[in-house]
C-alpha positions, 0 to 999 in steps of 0.5 A: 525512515523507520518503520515501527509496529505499533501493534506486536503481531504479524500480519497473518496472526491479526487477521486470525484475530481479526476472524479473517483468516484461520490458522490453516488458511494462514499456512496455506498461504504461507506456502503458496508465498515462498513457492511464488513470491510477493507478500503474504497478504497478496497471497491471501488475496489470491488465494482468496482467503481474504479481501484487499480492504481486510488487509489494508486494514490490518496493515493500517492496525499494524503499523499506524498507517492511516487508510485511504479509499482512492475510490472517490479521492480527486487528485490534483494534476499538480501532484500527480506531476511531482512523480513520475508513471514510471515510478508509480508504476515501479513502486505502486503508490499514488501520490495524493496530496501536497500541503507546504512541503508534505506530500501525502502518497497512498501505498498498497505496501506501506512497509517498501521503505525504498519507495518512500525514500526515492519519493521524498529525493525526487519530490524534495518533500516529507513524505506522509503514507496511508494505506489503500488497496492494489486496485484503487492504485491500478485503477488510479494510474490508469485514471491519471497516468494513462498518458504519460509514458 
């Protein structure tokens, strides 16, 4: 699978676009990222330079992804049978929807081509991604996966 921007920027300089962020918000962030880790937009997040649903908005202006509130989405047990709490939990998706042989999973991080992969062994579907916050995932598995594993 492979993963093309449709817009040429970096996640930090479109949030600077976006009136996000500023330039030394930005920097701050990138040094509070090498130092512990994560992405860049996590970072943000923790710093508390911008919101989840900023980011995830501009991941989905980035790369095309299409966004999606877990928030009030029912998700049919069915699907949520078809990947394992452990694999939710790994990778932090949720899949979402099935239809034939397409299995929709929502991603905080969207760009984790491995996750998208072992999904689509595991499921033997075409997998569709959008785009949502970490909350909506933690507050999804909590919901659905809470007695499983």
């Amino acid at each position: 699978m492979l993963l093309r921007r449709v817009v040429d920027k970096k996640l930090g300089d479109l949030l600077i676009e976006r009136g996000i962020i500023n330039q030394q918000q930005l920097e701050e962030a990138l040094s509070f990222q090498k130092e512990k880790g994560g992405l860049i937009g996590e970072s943000l997040v923790e710093l508390g330079f911008a919101k989840e649903e900023e980011i995830a908005h501009a991941l989905t202006a980035q790369y095309g992804f299409p966004f999606l509130s877990l928030g009030n989405y029912d998700i049919n047990l069915e699907v949520i049978s078809l990947i394992p709490g452990r694999m939710v939990r790994q990778y932090f998706l949720m899949p979402v929807d099935k239809v034939g042989n397409s299995l929709s999973i929502a991603m905080s991080n969207p760009l984790n081509v491995n996750a998208i992969e072992d999904v689509e062994l595991l499921s033997g579907c075409s997998v569709q991604v959008f785009v949502t916050t970490s909350s909506d995932i933690k507050k999804a598995i909590v919901k659905y996966y809470r007695d499983k594993e």
